[in-house]
BAMARVEX-768967 format. One record per residue (C-alpha): x, y, z. Coordinates in steps of 0.5 Angstrom, whole numbers. Example, Ala and Ser with C-alpha at 12.3 -4.5 7.8 and 13.67 -1.06 7.14 Angstrom:
2
TORTOR     c1     c2     c3
TORTOR     25     -9     16
TORTOR     27     -2     14
end
This chain:
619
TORTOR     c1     c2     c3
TORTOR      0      0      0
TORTOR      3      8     -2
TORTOR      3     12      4
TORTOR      0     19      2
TORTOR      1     23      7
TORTOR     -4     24     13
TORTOR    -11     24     12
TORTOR    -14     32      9
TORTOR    -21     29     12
TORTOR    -25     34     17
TORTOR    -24     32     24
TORTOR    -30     28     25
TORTOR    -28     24     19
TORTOR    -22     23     21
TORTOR    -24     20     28
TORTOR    -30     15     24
TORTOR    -24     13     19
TORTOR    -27     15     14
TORTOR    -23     15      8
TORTOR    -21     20      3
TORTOR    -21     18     -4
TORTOR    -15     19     -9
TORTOR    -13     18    -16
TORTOR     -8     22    -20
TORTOR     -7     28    -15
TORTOR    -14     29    -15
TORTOR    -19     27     -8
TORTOR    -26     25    -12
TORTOR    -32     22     -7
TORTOR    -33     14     -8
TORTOR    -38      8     -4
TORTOR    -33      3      0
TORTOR    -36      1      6
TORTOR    -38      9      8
TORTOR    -38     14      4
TORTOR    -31     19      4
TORTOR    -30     26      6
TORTOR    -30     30      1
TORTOR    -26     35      4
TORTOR    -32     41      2
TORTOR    -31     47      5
TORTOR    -33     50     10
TORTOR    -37     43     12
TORTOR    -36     36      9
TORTOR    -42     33      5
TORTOR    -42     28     10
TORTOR    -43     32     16
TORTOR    -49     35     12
TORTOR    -52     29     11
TORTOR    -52     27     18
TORTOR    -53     33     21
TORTOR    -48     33     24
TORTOR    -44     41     25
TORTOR    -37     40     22
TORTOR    -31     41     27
TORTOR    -27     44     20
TORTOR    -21     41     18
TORTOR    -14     41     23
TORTOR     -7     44     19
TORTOR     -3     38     16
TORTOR      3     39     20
TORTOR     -1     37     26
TORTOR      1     31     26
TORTOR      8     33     27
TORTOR      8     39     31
TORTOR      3     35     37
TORTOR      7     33     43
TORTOR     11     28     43
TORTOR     13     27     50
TORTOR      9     19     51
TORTOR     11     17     45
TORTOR     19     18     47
TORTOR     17     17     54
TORTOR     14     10     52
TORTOR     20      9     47
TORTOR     25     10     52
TORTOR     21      4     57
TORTOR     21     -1     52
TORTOR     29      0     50
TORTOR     30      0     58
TORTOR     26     -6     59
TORTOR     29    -10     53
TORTOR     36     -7     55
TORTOR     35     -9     63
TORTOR     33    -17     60
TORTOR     39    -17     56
TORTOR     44    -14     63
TORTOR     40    -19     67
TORTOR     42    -25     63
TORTOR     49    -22     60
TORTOR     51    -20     67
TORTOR     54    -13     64
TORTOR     54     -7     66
TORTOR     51     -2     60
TORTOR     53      5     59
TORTOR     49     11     58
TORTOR     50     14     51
TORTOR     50     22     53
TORTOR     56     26     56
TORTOR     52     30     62
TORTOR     55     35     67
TORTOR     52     34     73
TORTOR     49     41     76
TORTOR     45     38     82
TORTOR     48     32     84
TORTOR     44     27     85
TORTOR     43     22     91
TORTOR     48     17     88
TORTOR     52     21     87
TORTOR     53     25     93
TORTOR     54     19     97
TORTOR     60     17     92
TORTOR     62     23     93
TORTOR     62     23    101
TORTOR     63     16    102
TORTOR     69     14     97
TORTOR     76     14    100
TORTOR     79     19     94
TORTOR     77     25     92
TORTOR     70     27     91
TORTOR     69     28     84
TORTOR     69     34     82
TORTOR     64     33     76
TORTOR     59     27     74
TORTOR     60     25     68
TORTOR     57     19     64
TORTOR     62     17     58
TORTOR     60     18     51
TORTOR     61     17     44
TORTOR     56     22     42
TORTOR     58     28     46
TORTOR     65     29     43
TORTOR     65     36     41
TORTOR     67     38     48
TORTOR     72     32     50
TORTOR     76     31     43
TORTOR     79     38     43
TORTOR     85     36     45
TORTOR     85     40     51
TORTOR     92     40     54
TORTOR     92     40     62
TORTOR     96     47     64
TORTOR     98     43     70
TORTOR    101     36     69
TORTOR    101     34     77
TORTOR     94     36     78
TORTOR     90     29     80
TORTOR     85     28     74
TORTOR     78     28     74
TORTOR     74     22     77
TORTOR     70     19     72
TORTOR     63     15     76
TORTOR     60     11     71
TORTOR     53     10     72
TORTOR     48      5     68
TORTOR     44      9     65
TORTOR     37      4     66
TORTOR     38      2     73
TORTOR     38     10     76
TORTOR     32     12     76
TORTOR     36     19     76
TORTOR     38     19     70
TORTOR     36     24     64
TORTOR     34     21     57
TORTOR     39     22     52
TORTOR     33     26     48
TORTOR     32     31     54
TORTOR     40     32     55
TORTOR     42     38     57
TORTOR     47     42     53
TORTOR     54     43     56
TORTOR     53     50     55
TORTOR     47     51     59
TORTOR     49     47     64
TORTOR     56     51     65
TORTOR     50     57     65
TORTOR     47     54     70
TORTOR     51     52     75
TORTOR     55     58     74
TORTOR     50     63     77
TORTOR     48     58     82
TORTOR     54     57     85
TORTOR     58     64     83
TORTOR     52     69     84
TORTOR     45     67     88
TORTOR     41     72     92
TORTOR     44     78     96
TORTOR     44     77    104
TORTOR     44     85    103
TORTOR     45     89     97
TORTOR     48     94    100
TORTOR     55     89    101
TORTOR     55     89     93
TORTOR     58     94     89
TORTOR     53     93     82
TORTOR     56     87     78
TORTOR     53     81     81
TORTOR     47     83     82
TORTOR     46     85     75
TORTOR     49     80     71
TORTOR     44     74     71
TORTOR     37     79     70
TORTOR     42     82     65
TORTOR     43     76     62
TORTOR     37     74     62
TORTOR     33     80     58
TORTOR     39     80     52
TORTOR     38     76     46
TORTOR     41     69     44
TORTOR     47     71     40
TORTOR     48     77     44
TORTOR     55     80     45
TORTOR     53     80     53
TORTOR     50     71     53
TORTOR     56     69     49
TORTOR     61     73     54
TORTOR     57     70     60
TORTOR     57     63     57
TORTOR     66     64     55
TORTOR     66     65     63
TORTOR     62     60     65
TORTOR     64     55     59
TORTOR     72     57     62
TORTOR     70     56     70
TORTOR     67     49     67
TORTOR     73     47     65
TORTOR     78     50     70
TORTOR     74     44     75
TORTOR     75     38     70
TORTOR     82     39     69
TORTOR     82     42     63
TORTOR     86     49     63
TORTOR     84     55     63
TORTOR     82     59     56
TORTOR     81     52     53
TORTOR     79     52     46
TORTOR     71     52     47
TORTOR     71     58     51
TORTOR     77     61     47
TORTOR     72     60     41
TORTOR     66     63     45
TORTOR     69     68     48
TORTOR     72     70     40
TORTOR     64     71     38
TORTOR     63     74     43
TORTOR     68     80     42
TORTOR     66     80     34
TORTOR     59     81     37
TORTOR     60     86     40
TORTOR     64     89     35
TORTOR     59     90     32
TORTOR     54     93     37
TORTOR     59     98     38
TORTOR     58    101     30
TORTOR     51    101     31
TORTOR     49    108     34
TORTOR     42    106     37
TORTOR     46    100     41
TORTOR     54    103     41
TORTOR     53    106     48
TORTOR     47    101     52
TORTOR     48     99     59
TORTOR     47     92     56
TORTOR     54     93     52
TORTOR     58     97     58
TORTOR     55     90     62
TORTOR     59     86     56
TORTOR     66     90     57
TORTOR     66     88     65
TORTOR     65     81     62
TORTOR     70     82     58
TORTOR     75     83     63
TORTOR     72     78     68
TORTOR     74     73     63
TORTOR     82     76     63
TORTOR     82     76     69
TORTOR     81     69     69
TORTOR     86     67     64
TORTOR     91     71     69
TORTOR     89     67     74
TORTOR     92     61     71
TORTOR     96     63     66
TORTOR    102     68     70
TORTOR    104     69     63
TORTOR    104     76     59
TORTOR     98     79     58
TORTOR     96     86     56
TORTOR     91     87     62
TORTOR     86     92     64
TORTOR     85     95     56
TORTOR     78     93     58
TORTOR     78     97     65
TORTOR     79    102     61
TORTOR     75    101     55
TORTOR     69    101     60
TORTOR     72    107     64
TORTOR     72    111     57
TORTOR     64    109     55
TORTOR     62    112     61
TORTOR     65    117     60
TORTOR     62    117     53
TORTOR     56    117     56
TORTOR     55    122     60
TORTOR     50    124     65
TORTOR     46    118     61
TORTOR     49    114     66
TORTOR     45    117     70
TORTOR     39    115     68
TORTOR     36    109     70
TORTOR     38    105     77
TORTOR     42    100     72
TORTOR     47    106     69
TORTOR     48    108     76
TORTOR     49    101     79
TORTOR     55    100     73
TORTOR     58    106     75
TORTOR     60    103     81
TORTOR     61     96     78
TORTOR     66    100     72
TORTOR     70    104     79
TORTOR     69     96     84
TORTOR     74     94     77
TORTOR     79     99     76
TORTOR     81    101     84
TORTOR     85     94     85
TORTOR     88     95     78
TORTOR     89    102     80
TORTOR     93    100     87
TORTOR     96     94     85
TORTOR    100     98     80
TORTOR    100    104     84
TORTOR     97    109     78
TORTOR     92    114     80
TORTOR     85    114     79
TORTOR     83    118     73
TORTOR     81    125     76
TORTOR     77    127     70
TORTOR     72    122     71
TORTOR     69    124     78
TORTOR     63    129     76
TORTOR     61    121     75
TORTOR     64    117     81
TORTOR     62    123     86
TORTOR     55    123     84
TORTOR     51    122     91
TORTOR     46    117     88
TORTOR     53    112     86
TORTOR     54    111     92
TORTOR     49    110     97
TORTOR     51    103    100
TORTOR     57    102    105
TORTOR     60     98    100
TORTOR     60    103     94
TORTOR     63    109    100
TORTOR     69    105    102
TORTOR     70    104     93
TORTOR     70    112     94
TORTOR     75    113     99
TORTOR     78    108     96
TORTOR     79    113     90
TORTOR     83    118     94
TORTOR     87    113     97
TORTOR     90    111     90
TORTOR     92    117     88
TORTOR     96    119     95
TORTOR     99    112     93
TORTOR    100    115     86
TORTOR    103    122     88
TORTOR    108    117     94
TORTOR    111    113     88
TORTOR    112    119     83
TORTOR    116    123     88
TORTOR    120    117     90
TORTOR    122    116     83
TORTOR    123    123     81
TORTOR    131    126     83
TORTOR    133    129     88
TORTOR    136    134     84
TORTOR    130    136     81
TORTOR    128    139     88
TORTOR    131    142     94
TORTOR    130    138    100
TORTOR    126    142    104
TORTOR    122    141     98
TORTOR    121    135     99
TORTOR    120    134    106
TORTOR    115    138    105
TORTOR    112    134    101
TORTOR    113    128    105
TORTOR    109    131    110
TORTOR    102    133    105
TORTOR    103    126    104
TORTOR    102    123    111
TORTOR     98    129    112
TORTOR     94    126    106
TORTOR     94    119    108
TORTOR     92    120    115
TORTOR     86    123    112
TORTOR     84    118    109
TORTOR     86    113    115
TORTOR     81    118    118
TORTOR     75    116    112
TORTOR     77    109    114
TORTOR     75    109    121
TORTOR     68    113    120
TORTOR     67    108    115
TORTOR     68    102    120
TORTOR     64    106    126
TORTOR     58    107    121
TORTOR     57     99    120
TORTOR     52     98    126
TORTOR     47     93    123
TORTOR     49     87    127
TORTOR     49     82    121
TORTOR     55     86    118
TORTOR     59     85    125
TORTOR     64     78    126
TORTOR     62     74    131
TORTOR     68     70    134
TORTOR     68     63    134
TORTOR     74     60    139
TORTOR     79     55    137
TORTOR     77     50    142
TORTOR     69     50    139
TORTOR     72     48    131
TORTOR     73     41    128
TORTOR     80     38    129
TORTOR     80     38    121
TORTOR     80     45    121
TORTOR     85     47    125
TORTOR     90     43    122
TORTOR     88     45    115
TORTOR     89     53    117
TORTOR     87     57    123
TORTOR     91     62    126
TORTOR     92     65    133
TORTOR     86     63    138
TORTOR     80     64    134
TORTOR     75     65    128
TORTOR     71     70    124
TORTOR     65     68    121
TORTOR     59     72    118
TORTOR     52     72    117
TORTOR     53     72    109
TORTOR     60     72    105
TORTOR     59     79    101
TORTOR     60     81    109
TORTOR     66     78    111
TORTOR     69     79    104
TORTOR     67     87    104
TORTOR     71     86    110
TORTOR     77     84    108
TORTOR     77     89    103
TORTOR     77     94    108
TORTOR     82     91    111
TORTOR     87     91    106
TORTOR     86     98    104
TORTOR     87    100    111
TORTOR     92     97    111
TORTOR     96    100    104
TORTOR     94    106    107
TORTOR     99    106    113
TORTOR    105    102    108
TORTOR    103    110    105
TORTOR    105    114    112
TORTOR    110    108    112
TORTOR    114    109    107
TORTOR    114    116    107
TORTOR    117    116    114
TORTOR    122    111    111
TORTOR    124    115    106
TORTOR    125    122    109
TORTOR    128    119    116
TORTOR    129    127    119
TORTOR    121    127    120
TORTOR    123    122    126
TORTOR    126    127    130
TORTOR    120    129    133
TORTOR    117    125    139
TORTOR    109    125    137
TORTOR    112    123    129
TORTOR    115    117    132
TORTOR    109    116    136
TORTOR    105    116    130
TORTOR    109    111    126
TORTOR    109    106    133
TORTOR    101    106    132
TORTOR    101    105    126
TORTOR    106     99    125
TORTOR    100     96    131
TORTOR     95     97    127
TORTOR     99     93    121
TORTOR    100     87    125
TORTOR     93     87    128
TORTOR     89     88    120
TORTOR     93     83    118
TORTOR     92     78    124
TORTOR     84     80    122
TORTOR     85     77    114
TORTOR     87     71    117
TORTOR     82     70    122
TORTOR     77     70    116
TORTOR     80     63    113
TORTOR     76     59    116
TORTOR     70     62    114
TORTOR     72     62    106
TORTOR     75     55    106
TORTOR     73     51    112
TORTOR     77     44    112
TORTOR     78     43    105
TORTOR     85     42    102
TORTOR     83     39     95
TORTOR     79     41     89
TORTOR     72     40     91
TORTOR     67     42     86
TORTOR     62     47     89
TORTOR     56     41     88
TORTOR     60     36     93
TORTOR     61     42     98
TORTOR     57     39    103
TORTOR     63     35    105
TORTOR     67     41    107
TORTOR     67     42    116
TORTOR     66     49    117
TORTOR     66     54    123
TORTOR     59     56    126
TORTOR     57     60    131
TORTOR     49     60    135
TORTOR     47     66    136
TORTOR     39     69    138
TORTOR     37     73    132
TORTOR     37     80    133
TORTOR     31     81    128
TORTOR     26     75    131
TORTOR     29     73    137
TORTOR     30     65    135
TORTOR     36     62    135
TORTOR     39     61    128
TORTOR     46     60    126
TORTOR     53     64    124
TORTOR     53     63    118
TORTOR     46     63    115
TORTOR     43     57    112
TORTOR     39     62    108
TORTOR     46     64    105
TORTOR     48     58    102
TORTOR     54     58    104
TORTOR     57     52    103
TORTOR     55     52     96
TORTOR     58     59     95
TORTOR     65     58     99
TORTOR     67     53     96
TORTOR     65     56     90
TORTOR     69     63     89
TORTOR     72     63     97
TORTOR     79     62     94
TORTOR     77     69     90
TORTOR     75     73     96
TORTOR     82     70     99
TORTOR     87     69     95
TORTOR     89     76     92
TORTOR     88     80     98
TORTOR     94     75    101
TORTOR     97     76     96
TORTOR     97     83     98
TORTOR    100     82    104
TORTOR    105     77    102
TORTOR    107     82     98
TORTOR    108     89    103
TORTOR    111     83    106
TORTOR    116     82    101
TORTOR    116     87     96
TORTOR    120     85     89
TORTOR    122     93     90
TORTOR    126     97     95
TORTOR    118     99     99
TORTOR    120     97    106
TORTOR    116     91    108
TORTOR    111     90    113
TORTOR    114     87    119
TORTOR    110     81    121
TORTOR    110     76    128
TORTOR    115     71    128
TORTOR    112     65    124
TORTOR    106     69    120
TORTOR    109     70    114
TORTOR    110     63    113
TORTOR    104     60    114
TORTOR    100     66    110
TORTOR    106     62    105
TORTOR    103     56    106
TORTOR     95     58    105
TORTOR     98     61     99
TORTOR     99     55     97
TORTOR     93     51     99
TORTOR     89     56     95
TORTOR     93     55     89
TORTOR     92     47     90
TORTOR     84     48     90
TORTOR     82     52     86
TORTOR     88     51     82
TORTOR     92     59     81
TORTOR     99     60     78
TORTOR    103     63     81
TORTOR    102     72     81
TORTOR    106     75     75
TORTOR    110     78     81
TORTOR    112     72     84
TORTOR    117     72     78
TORTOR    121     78     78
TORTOR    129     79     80
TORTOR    132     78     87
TORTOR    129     84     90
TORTOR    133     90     93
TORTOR    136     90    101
TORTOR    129     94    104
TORTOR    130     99    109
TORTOR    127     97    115
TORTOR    122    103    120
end
């Protein structure tokens, strides 16, 4: 029998299967058993004759646009039950045909991982044959005595977990989607973030497909997937995202409706996350911070525009957040030209934004410091420079002052550490890093972490009148100078015992490895408190703030550069006068360091690779 395609009778016809008769292309009424529709519009002969209201015919793509959902649902239990009866009677275990990348772990799966003697598994992947556009890139591992990823193999009929191949989730989506459940999630208190975060996905969500914006947020977190499957960093699927993204954006940007939208001022921060990332795990040479000063010149280009709506403003704050460690690591001064934008009173009206504005001041008394250290002495007498030496520790005591203020307006209790003793945490965390006789822990991360920030600001804040009284000693000839330096020196060795006492929060007990979907293998420090707010008894950190999740996710990027800062005013590569720290510290921030780099797999910072530095004075 020649299949003609599906029926074009009436839907009434169609359910009494009734016929339609065909000949030479052409429908023609005929008596078999019944007589055959004859497709007459708007109602068929046969629904007239038997009084009957003709429901009228359905398109012929209906067949093949109705829900296929059963049909596959029935295929899939009609292979399993065969597939199953020949497992049962080979005695072979028979694996899924799909690579998936598991975003919530499953029941199974979280037992391996906590019940298995090794290292949990850092991503659950089901072998393939198919999925090989992301395993046969021959991506070279940039870090050979990484252990490798543990494959679990599971058989794909007998879990009941398992997704059909016909439902598997792309990769892409998948790095998508574990990226903004682990790295972003929900703000404890927005006024502990400077913009970015809590942009980025309600941005990512309102941009098109192809936009420049998702093809960068899918080059960032396709990057951070492989990262967690050992497979370098700027491997080639984020490479290749990352490159259509910038040609995207290329094209926007000669667009004159669509060059100065806050969609493409998101895209360029993006942009500079992603190399960011690549310094991370690549100390090689690398043109950076091109992109913070693109987004610097586009604000500016924009104007009082910026200022137009809540989601300009926020990204005036997210586009300053980015430039300030630039600007402080390589001690160059904010641009002042910009400050009618970055002043403005609604651009900083959280307490995390304020601390950036003070920040601004600092880098450029750091600037003015260093330039004047380089220039020659024979340039000015040295009357002059004393002079200037003491407008700069005058400056920079001005700043300390900001600080202070900024520290005794935080009055909110769930912004304030609490304390937990040594003798109160696990075994496990003791030894895998915990200094002195306590911990800090917090209600949410964003608050330790704008914490850590303060501290570290504090902290070059006082290098600055540091240095300036070791460069010109003749200021120490009076008492209440010398007094002042001997403050100042306390309150070094106090902030840097503060940095320290947060490494419990951010890393717990973990050592190794350990994708963040695993993380509830990880022991950290808590404290049980009354609650101000509803007075019951809750816990320090909040469960509400999915902690474990979050630290074991982006910790080691709160942490790592900021003790790397103080490794660095400790040992600097240049003849700065370090930091003098209690016998033993140096060494064990040394040592967590290095724990960092072990977890979440950084290189070496780009400085770590310089020429033996020159004999530093010492105050």
């Amino acid at each position: 029998m020649v299949y003609h395609g599906p029926s074009g009778g009436c839907r009434a016809c169609r359910n009494r299967r009734i016929k339609v008769g065909f000949l030479t292309h052409t429908f023609i009424v005929q008596r078999i058993d019944a007589v055959q529709c004859d497709q007459t519009k708007p109602e068929c002969h046969n629904c007239v004759q038997r009084r009957h209201t003709c429901p009228g015919y359905g398109d012929v793509f209906d067949g093949a646009h109705r829900s296929q959902n059963q049909i596959v649902r029935r295929r899939v239990e009609r292979q399993s039950a065969t597939q199953r009866s020949e497992h049962s009677g080979s005695g072979k275990t028979t694996s899924s045909s799909e690579n998936f990348l598991e975003l919530v772990p499953t029941t199974s799966s979280r037992s391996i991982a906590m019940n298995s003697s090794k290292t949990a598994p850092q991503w659950t992947m089901y072998s393939t044959a198919r999925s090989q556009s992301w395993s046969d890139r021959n991506v070279a591992d940039s870090r050979p005595d990484r252990s490798p990823a543990v494959e679990v193999k599971m058989d794909f009929n007998t879990s009941t977990n398992s997704i059909p191949r016909a439902l598997e989730q792309d990769i892409q989506d998948a790095s998508i989607c574990f990226f903004f459940r682990h790295y972003g999630g929900t703000a404890f208190d927005p006024e502990a973030h400077n913009g970015f975060n809590q942009l980025w996905e309600p941005m990512y969500l309102q941009a098109s497909s192809q936009s420049s914006l998702r093809l960068a947020t899918a080059a960032v977190t396709v990057n951070i997937a492989m990262m967690w499957r050992f497979q370098g960093c700027n491997s080639r699927p984020a490479r290749s995202l990352f490159t259509k993204s910038v040609a995207a954006a290329r094209e926007t940007l000669h667009d004159p409706l669509q060059s100065s939208t806050d969609e493409i001022l998101m895209t360029i921060l993006i942009f500079d996350l992603y190399e960011a990332l690549v310094l991370h795990y690549d100390s090689g040479p690398v043109d950076y911070g091109k992109h913070k000063h693109g987004a610097l010149a586009m604000i500016e280009h924009r104007g009082f525009a910026n200022f137009a709506t809540s989601q300009g403003r926020a990204l005036i704050g997210a586009v300053r957040h980015s430039l300030l460690p630039y600007m402080l690591s390589s001690r160059k001064p904010f641009p002042e030209r910009s400050d009618y934008l970055f002043d403005h009173p609604s651009v900083n009206d959280t307490k995390a934004l304020s601390l950036d504005l003070i920040s601004v001041q600092l880098s450029r008394v750091q600037s003015r410091l260093w330039t004047l250290r380089l220039e020659s002495r024979l340039e000015s007498s040295l009357k002059e420079r004393r002079a200037c030496y003491e407008e700069i520790i005058a400056e920079a005591f001005q700043v300390e002052k900001l600080l202070l203020t900024w520290k005794v307006s935080i009055t909110d209790p769930d912004w304030l550490p609490e304390y937990v003793p040594r003798d109160s945490v696990r075994e496990s965390i003791q030894n895998a890093g915990f200094y002195g006789l306590r911990c800090s822990v917090w209600v949410d991360l964003a608050f330790g972490g704008t914490w850590i920030l303060f501290s570290t600001r504090y902290l070059l804040t006082l290098q600055v009148i540091r240095q300036s009284f070791a460069d010109e000693a003749s200021l120490l000839n009076n008492p209440e100078q010398r007094a002042l330096l001997s403050k100042a020196n306390e309150r070094v060795q106090d902030l840097v015992d503060f940095i320290c006492n947060t490494i419990p929060f951010y890393l717990g007990d973990n050592v190794t490895p350990k994708n963040p979907a695993h993380s509830m293998s990880i022991n950290f420090p808590f404290k049980l408190k009354i609650d101000w707010k509803t007075g019951t008894l809750t816990s320090l950190p909040s469960l509400r703030s999915n902690h474990h999740n979050r630290a074991a996710a982006s910790g080691g990027w709160i942490l790592f550069p900021q003790l790397v800062n103080v490794w660095r005013l400790a040992e600097p590569e240049d003849d700065a006068v370090p930091i003098i720290l209690r016998e033993g510290q140096l060494d064990w921030i040394k040592e967590q360091v290095k724990r960092l780099q072990k977890i979440f797999l950084f290189c070496d910072p780009v400085w770590f690779k310089r020429l033996k530095p020159s004999p530093a004075k010492s105050i």
